[in-house]
C-alpha positions in Angstrom: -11.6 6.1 -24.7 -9.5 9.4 -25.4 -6.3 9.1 -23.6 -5.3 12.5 -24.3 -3.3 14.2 -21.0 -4.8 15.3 -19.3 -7.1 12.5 -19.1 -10.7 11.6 -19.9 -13.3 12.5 -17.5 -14.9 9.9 -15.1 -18.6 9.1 -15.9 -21.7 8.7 -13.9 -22.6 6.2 -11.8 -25.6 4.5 -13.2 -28.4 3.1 -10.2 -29.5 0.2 -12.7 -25.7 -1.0 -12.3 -26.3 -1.5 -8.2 -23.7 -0.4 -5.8 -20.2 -1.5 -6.1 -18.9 -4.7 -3.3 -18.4 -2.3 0.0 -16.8 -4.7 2.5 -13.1 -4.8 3.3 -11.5 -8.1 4.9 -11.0 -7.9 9.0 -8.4 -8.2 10.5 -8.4 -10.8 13.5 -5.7 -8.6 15.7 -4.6 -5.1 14.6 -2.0 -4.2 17.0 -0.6 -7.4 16.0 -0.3 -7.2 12.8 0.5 -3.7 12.7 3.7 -4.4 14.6 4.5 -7.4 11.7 4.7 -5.1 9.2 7.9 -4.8 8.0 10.0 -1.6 8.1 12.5 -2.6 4.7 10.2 -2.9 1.7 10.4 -4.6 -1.7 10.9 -1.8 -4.4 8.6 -1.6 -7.6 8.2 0.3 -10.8 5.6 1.1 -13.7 6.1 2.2 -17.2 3.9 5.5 -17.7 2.8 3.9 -20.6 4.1 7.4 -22.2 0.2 8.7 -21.1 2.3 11.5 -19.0 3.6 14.4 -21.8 7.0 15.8 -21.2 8.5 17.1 -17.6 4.9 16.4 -16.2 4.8 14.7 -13.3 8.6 15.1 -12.4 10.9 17.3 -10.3 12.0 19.6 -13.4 8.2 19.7 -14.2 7.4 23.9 -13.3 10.5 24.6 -11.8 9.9 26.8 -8.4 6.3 25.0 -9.0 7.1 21.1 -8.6 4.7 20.9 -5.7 1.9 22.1 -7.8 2.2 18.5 -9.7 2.6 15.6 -7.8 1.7 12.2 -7.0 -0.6 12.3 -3.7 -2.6 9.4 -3.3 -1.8 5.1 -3.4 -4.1 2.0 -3.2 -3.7 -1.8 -4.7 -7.4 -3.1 -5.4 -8.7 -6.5 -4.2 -9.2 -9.7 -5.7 -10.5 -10.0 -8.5 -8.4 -7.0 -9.3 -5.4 -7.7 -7.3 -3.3 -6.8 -10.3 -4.3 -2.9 -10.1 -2.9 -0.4 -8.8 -4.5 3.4 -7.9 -2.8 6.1 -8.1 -3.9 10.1 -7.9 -2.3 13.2 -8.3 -2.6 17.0 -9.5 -1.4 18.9 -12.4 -1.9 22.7 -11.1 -0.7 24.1 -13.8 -3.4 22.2 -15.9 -6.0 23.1 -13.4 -6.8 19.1 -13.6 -6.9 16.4 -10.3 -5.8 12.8 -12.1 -6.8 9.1 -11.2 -3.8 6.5 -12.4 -4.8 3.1 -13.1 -1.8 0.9 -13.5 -1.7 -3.0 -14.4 1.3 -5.0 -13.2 0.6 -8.2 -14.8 4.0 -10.0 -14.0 2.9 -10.1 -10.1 1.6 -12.8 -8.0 -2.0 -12.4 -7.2 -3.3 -13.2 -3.7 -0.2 -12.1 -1.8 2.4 -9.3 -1.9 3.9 -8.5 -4.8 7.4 -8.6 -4.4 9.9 -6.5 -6.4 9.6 -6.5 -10.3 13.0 -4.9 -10.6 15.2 -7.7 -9.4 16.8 -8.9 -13.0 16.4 -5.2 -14.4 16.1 -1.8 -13.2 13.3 -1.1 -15.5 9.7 -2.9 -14.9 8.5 -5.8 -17.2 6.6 -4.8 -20.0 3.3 -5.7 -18.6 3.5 -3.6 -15.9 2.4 -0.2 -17.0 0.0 2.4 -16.5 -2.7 1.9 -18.7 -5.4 4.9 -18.0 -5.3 8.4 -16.9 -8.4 9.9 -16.0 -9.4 13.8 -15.0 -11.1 14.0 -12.1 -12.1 18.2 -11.7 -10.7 20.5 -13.7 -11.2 23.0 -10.6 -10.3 21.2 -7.8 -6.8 20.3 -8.7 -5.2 18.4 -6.1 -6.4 15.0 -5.3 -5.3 13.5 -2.3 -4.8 10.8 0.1 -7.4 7.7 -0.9 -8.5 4.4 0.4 -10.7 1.6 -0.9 -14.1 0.0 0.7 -14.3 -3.0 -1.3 -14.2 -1.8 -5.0 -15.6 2.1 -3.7 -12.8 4.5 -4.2 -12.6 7.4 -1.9 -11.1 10.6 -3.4 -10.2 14.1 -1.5 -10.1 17.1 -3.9 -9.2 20.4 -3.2 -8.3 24.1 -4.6 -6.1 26.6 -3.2 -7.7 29.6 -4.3 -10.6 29.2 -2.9 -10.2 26.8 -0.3 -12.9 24.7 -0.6 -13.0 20.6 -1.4 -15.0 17.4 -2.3 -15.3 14.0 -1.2 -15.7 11.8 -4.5 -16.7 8.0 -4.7 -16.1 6.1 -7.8 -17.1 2.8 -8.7 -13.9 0.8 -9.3 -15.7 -2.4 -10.3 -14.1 -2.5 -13.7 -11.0 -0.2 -13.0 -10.8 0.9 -17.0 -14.4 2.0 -16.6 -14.8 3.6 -13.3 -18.3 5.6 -12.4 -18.5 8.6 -10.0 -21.4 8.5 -8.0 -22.4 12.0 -7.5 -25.4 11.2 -5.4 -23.0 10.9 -2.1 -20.3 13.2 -2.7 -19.3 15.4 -0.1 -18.6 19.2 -0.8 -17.0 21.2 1.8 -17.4 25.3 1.6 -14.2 27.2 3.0 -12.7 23.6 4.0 -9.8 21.6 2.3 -9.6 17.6 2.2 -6.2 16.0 2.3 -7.3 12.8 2.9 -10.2 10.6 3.3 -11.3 7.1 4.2 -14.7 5.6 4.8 -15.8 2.7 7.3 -19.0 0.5 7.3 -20.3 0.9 11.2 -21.9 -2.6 12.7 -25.3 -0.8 12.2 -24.4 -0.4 8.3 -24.4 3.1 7.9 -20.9 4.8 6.7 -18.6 6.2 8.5 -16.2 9.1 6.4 -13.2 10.6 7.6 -11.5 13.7 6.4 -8.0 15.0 7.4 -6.9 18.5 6.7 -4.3 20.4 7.8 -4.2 22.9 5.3 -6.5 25.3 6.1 -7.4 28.2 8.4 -8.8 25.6 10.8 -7.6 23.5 13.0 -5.1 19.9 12.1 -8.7 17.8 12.1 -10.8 15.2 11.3 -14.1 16.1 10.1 -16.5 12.9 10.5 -19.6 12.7 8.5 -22.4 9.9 8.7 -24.2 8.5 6.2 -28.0 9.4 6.0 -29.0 5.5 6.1 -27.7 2.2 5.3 -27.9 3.0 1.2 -24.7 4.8 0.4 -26.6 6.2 -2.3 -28.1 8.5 -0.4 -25.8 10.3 0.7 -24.3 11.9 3.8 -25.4 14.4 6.8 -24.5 17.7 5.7 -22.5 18.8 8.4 -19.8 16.8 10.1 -18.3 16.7 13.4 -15.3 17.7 14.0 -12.3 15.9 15.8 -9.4 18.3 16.5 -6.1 16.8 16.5 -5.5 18.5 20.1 -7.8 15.7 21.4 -5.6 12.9 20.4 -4.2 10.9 23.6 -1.8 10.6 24.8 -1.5 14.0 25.2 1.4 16.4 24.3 2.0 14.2 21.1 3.9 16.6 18.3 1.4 18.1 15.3 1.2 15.9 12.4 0.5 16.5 8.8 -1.2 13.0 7.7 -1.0 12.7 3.8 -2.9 9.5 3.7 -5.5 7.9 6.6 -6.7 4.5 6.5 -9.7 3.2 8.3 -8.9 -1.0 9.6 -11.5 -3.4 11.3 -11.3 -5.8 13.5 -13.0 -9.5 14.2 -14.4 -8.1 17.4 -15.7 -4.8 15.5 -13.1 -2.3 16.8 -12.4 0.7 14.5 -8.6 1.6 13.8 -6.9 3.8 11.4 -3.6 4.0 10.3 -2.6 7.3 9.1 0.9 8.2 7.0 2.9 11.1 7.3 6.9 12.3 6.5 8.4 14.4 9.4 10.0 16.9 6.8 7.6 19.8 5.6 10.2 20.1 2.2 10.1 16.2 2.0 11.6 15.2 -0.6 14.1 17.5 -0.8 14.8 17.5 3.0 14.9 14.2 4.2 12.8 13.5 6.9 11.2 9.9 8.5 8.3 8.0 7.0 6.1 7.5 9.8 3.0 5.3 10.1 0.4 6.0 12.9 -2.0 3.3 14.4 -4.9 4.9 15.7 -7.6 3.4 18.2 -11.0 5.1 17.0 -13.5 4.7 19.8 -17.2 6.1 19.4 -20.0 5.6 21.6 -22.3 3.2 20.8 -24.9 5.3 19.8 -22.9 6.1 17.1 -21.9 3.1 15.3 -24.8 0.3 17.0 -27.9 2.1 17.2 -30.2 2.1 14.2 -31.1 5.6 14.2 -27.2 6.6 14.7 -26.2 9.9 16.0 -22.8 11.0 15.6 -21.2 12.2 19.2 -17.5 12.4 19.3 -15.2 9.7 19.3 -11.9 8.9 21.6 -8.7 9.2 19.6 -5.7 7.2 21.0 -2.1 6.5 19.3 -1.4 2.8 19.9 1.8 2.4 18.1 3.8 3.8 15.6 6.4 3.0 13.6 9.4 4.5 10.8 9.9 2.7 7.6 12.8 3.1 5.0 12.1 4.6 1.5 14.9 5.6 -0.1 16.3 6.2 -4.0 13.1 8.0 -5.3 11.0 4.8 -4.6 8.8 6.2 -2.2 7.6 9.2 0.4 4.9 9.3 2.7 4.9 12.9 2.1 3.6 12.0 -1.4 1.6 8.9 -1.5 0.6 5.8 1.1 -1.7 3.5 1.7 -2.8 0.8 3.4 -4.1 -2.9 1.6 -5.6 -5.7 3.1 -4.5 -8.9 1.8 -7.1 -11.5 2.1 -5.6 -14.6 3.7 -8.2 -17.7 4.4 -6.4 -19.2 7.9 -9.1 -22.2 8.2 -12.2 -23.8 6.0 -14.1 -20.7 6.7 -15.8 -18.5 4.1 -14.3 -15.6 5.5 -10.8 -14.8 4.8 -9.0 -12.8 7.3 -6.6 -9.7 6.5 -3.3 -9.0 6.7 -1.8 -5.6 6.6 0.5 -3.9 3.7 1.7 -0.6 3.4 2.4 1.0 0.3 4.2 4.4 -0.7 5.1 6.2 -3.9 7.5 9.1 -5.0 6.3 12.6 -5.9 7.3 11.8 -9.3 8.2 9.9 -12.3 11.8 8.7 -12.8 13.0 7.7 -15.9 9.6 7.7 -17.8 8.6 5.4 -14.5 6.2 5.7 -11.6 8.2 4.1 -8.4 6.6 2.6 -5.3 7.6 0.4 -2.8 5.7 -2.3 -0.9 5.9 -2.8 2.9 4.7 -6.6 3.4 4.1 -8.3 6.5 7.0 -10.3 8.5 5.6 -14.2 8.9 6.0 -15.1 12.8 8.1 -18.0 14.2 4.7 -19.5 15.8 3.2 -19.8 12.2 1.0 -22.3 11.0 2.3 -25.0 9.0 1.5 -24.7 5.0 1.3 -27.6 2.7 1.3 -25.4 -0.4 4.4 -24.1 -2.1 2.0 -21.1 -3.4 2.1 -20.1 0.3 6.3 -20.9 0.6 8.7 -18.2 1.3 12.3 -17.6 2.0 13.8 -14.1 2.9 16.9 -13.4 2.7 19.3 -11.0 4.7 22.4 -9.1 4.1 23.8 -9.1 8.0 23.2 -11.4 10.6 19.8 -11.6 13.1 17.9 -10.5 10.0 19.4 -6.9 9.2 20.1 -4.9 6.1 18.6 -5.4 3.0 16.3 -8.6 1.9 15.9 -10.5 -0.6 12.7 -11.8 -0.7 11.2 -14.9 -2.8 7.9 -15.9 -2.8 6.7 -18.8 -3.8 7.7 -19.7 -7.4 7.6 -16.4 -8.6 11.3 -15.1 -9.6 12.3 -18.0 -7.7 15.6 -19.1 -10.1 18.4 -16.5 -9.6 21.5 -17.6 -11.7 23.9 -15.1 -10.9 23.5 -12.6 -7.4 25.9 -10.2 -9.7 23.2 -9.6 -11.8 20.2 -8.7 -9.5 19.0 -5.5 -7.5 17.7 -5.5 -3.6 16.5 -2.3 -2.7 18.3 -1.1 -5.9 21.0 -2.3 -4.8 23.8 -5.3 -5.7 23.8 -8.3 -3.7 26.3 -10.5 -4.3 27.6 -12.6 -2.2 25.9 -10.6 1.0 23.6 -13.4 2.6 24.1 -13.8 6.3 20.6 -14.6 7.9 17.9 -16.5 6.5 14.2 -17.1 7.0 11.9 -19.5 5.7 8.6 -21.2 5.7 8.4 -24.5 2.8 6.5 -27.4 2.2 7.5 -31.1 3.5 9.6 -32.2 0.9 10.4 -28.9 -1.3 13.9 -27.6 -1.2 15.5 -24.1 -1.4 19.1 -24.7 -2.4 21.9 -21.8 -1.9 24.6 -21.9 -4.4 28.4 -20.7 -3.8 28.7 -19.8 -7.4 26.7 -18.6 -10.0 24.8 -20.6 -12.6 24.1 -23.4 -9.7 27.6 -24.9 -10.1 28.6 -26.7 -7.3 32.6 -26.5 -8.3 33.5 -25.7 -4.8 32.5 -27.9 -1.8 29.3 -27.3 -0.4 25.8 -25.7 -0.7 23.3 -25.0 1.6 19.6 -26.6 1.2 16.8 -25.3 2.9 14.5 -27.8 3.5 10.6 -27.6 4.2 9.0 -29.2 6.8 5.8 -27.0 6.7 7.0 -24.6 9.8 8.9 -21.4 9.7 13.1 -22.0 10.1 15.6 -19.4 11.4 19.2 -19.2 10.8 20.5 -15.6 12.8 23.9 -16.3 11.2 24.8 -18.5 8.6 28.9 -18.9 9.5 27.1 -21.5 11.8 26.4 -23.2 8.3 29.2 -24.3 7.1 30.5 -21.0 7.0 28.4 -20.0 4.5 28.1 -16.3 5.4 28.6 -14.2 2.6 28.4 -17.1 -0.3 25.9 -17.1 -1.9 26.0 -16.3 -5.6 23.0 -18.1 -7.1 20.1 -20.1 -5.7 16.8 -22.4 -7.1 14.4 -25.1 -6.2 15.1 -28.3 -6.5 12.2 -30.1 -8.3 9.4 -27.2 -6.9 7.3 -30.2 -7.1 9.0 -32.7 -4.7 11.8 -34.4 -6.3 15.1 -33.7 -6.3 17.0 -32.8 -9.2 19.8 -30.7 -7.5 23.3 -31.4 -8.8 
């Protein structure tokens, strides 16, 4: 495959190949586990796999131009391609829209990532970008995307003219992706910012289009599917939800850069939309907002079996303001929401937990930066048995404040020397004051007051499992073992104890 900036173009779709999987996991309470996502995230990185020439794709790209080339558009894939991450963009100046796939092999599949820069501030070597492909050499900008299942969904757009298109790409095998052309949308004298798409209980598709850019009104355009067979494609004209409808009323304009359709159990239809308060983000610093929006539509819409689309009830919920910081991430640029499969019984169907991702405008240090907002474990959790399914979060300042480090399971579990690591790209040593955990009976999380697990001075501090979630607000009730910790391990991960 010719990997030749700007990128190889995306083939066909062939029918004999069937449709790609188009179910995403639901989510058993939204509102709920909206509000567990966490504000602080875990900070991550990619080598560009030196696939991006030169200044493009960072802030000295064009000079006065930079906005004509940026990242726009985020999504992690699903099992069994939890290892991938999407990423789109636009090269104006190249008159080319770009899809990045990236492969960060030295993450945990199954569950958040974590960071991959805590023992460097550059990435493993496994975890690169590893194709670049052109999407329209016309339609330049690519924008905000989601996933059904392994379906991408892909805004494009063009200044000059105005005018857009909905694309759909088989991710299936992410190094081989297919368009199909059959169902994309094209919009005369309309732009596309972002887009999502929803599978209705009466199986016909549901897509959604922001734009904001335009001479029309901040809207939605929704379009529904002709039948239950993606493949054939959507009603021509859409209808259109103006953002002056949204309740409750008198709520400030927005300028989504990424919208998210969620599910839940009992079939309700959410969407969490992204956004940075500053029009010259990043430049201007402004807050990274994320929307949770109640999509209501009348049953005719999304039950009967001849649907007709009529227009739905908009409603904010709840919304929140997450920290990205240090050229990590921007929701100006690039987020997106993932559903991490989690199997809470012996059922066959695994429920979802929400994520948040977000990406910089641009490369940094022949890197593309992200940053991962995971979902905060309640008190009231379930017991595990597995230390797969262990965590243990640590905080700089008391009643769980300030930065975190985070350890999951057994990945990057052994930290010699807190000197020597980065938490939100930034030092940590001796800065633990609050702790949170969730272990196994019998596995132990041992704290360390120096580094290389020496207990020369009296004292560590074990965290033992008992299968429940364990709070300490402040950890001079320990021993006074607030600000001590310089190093920290298992004992035997298995079960037996081998601490000093």
């Amino acid at each position: 495959m010719p990997r030749a900036y700007p990128g190889s173009a995306v083939p066909p779709w062939d029918p004999a190949d069937g449709l790609p999987q188009l179910d995403n996991p639901e989510v058993a309470n939204v509102a709920l586990e909206f509000g567990r996502m966490r504000t602080v995230g875990e900070y991550l990185a990619v080598h560009d796999g030196r696939l991006i020439p030169g200044r493009k794709y960072t802030d000295t790209s064009i000079g006065a131009t930079e906005a004509r080339m940026h990242f726009q558009g985020i999504q992690r894939m699903g099992p069994p391609n939890e290892d991938i991450l999407l990423l789109t963009g636009g090269d104006q100046p190249a008159g080319a829209s770009h899809l990045f796939v990236c492969r960060l092999g030295s993450r945990p599949r199954g569950r958040p990532w974590g960071s991959n820069l805590r023992f460097s501030r550059k990435p493993p070597d496994t975890d690169r970008l590893t194709e670049l492909f052109t999407l329209d050499r016309r339609l330049w900008h690519a924008g905000g995307i989601s996933l059904l299942g392994d379906l991408l969904v892909v805004p494009l757009e063009d200044d000059a003219t105005g005018t857009s298109r909905v694309d759909f790409i088989d991710m299936t095998d992410p190094f081989a992706p297919r368009g199909l052309s059959s169902c994309c949308i094209s919009r005369t004298a309309a732009k596309a910012g972002a887009a999502s798409l929803a599978r209705l209980p009466n199986q016909h598709f549901l897509c959604a289009v922001w734009s904001d850019s335009d001479s029309l009104p901040r809207r939605i355009d929704f379009y529904l599917s002709v039948s239950s067979d993606l493949a054939d494609g959507f009603a021509d004209l859409p209808l259109c939800w103006e953002h002056d409808r949204l309740l409750p009323a008198g709520r400030a304009a927005v300028a989504w850069q990424n919208i998210n359709f969620v599910v839940q159990k009992d079939g309700t239809l959410f969407m969490i939309a992204t956004e940075n308060s500053s029009n010259l983000a990043p430049y201007v610093k402004g807050e990274d907002r994320v929307d949770l929006l109640h999509v209501e539509f009348p049953r005719r819409t999304t039950h009967d079996p001849a649907p007709v689309l009529a227009m739905p009830t908009i409603t904010c919920i709840a919304e929140k303001v997450v920290t990205a910081d240090r050229d990590f991430g921007n929701l100006d640029a690039a987020g997106g929401v993932y559903l991490e499969r989690w199997w809470s019984g012996p059922g066959p169907e695994p429920e979802a937990r929400i994520a948040l991702y977000s990406a910089y405008h641009w490369r940094v240090s022949s890197t593309i930066r992200f940053i991962e907002y995971s979902r905060d474990v309640p008190a009231s959790e379930g017991a595990i048995a597995r230390i797969e399914d262990g965590w243990i979060d640590l905080f700089e300042h008391p009643n769980f404040r300030g930065q975190r480090l985070s350890i999951a399971g057994l990945t990057d579990a052994e930290i010699r020397d807190y000197r020597r690591i980065h938490v939100q790209d930034c030092g940590f040593s001796d800065r633990v004051s609050s702790v949170r955990y969730q272990l196994p009976p019998g596995i132990v999380y041992r704290l360390f007051r120096d580094d290389g697990f020496r207990p020369k001075r009296a004292g560590n501090l074990p965290l033992v499992g008992d299968g429940l979630v364990h709070e300490v607000t402040d950890l001079r009730t320990q021993a006074g073992f607030d600000n001590q910790a310089s190093s920290s391990r298992y004992d035997d991960p298995r079960g037996a104890d081998s601490s000093p």
